[in-house]
N, C-alpha and C positions, 0 to 999 in steps of 0.2 A: 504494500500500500504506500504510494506516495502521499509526504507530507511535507507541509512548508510551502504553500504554493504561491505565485506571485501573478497574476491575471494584470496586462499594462494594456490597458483602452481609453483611446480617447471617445470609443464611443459608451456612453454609459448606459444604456438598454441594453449591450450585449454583455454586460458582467454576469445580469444575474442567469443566463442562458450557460456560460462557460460554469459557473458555480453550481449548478443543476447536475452538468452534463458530471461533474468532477465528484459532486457527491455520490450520483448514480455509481460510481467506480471505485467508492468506499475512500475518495479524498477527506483529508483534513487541513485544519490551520490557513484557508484561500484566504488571500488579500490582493488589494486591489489598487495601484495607481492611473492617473490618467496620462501619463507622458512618460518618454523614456529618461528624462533628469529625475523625474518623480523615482522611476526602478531603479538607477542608479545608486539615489539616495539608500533607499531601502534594501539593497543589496550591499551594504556598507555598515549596515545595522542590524539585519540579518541573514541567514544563509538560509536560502531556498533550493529544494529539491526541484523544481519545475517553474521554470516561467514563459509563462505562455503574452503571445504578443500580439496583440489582437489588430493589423494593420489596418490604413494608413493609423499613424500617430500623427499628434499636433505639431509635435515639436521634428518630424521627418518621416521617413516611411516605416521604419522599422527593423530595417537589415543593417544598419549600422548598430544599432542598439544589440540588434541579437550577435554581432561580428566583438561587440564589447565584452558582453555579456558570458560567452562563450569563452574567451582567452581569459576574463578577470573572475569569473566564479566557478565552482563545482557543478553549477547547475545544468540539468536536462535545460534546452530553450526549443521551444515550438511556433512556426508561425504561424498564423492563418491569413491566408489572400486571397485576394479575387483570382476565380480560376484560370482566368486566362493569361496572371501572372507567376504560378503554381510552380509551372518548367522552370522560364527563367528564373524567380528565386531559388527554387531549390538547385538549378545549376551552380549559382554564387555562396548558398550558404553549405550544402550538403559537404562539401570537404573538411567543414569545421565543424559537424556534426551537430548542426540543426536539422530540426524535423520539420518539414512542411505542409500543411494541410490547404487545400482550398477549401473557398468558401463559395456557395453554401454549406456549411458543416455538415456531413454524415455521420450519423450517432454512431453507427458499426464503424464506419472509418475510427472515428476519434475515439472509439473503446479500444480497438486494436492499438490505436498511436500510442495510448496511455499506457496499456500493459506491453505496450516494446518498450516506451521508455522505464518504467520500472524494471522491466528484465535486464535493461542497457544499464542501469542506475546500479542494479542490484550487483553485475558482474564489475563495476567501475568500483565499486566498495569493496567487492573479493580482493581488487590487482591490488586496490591501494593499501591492503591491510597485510596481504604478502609482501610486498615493498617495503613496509615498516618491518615487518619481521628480518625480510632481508636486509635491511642497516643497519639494523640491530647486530644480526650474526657480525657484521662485516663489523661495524665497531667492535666487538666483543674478539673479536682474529687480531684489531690491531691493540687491543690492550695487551691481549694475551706476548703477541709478537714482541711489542714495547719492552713488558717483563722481561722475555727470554733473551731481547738484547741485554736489559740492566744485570742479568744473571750473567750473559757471557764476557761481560766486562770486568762485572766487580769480583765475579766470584773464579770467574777463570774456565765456566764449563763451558762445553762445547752444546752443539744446539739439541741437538740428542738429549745430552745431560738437564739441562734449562729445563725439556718440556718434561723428561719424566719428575723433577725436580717437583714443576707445578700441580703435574697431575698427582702425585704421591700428599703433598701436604694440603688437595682439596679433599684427597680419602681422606686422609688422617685426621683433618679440622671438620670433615663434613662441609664444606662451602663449596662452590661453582669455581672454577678454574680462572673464571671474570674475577672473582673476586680475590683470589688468591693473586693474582696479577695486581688489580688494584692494590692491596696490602703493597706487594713488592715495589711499584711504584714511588707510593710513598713513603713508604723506609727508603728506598735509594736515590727518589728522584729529588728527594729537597734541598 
């Protein structure tokens, strides 16, 4: 279920039609500006899972907002145009990974648009959560490294010797190898 939602229309009869459509699809938390400085703003203040752009806007058409929007936030961005500019936007926006819907809106189109972008949302939160794990490791390899250098300096072992060195006094302490690192650190690095 997407939540956090940011509906930007300058026309304001079509709010309550987008908030319908979104609750129908088990959305929460929708708000609503009239202009892309107005999204801006609120994108500065909070972080939105989806925002949807409801074209033209006052303040320009809309593909630059969603061009901002896309490089400066986390968020899914969806636009809706008149159909007969559907292609061309979606030729200009789809390589930065907006979604594009014409208008007239179709309820089945824009149920399917919504649960692709939560499937799209959902796997953008798997990579990014491996990604932390993976800098984790990688910081965790140069603390360890760091150690095995200050062991092969101070203490005179060889690199062999350094890592069973570590690994033998996180058995012995019970603590993580990171941590046994960090200790050695700061006994030798001050």
């Amino acid at each position: 279920m997407i939540d956090n939602i940011l509906i930007v229309s300058s026309q304001e009869q079509a709010i309550p039609t987008f908030v319908s459509l979104l609750k129908n699809e088990g959305c929460n938390n929708i708000g609503s500006v009239k202009n892309g400085n107005d999204a801006k703003r609120a994108c500065l203040e909070k972080e939105f899972s989806l925002i949807i752009i409801n074209t033209p806007l006052s303040d320009g058409f809309g593909d630059e907002l969603a061009l901002y929007l896309l490089k400066n936030t986390g968020a899914a961005v969806m636009l809706t145009v008149k159909n007969d500019l559907e292609v061309l936007t979606e030729k200009k926006l789809l390589p930065y990974g907006a979604f594009v819907l014409g208008k007239p809106l179709n309820r089945f189109v824009f149920h399917k648009a919504v649960h692709f972008i939560e499937a799209a949302q959902n796997r953008i939160v798997g990579v990014r959560n491996e990604n932390v794990k993976l800098q984790k490791k990688v910081e965790d390899s140069r603390i360890i490294y760091r150690a095995k250098c200050i062991l092969m300096e101070y203490l005179s072992m060889s690199e062999s010797q350094a890592h069973k060195y570590i690994e033998r006094q996180a058995m012995d302490l019970r603590l993580t190898k990171v941590e046994i690192a960090k200790n050695l650190l700061i006994t030798y690095d001050s």
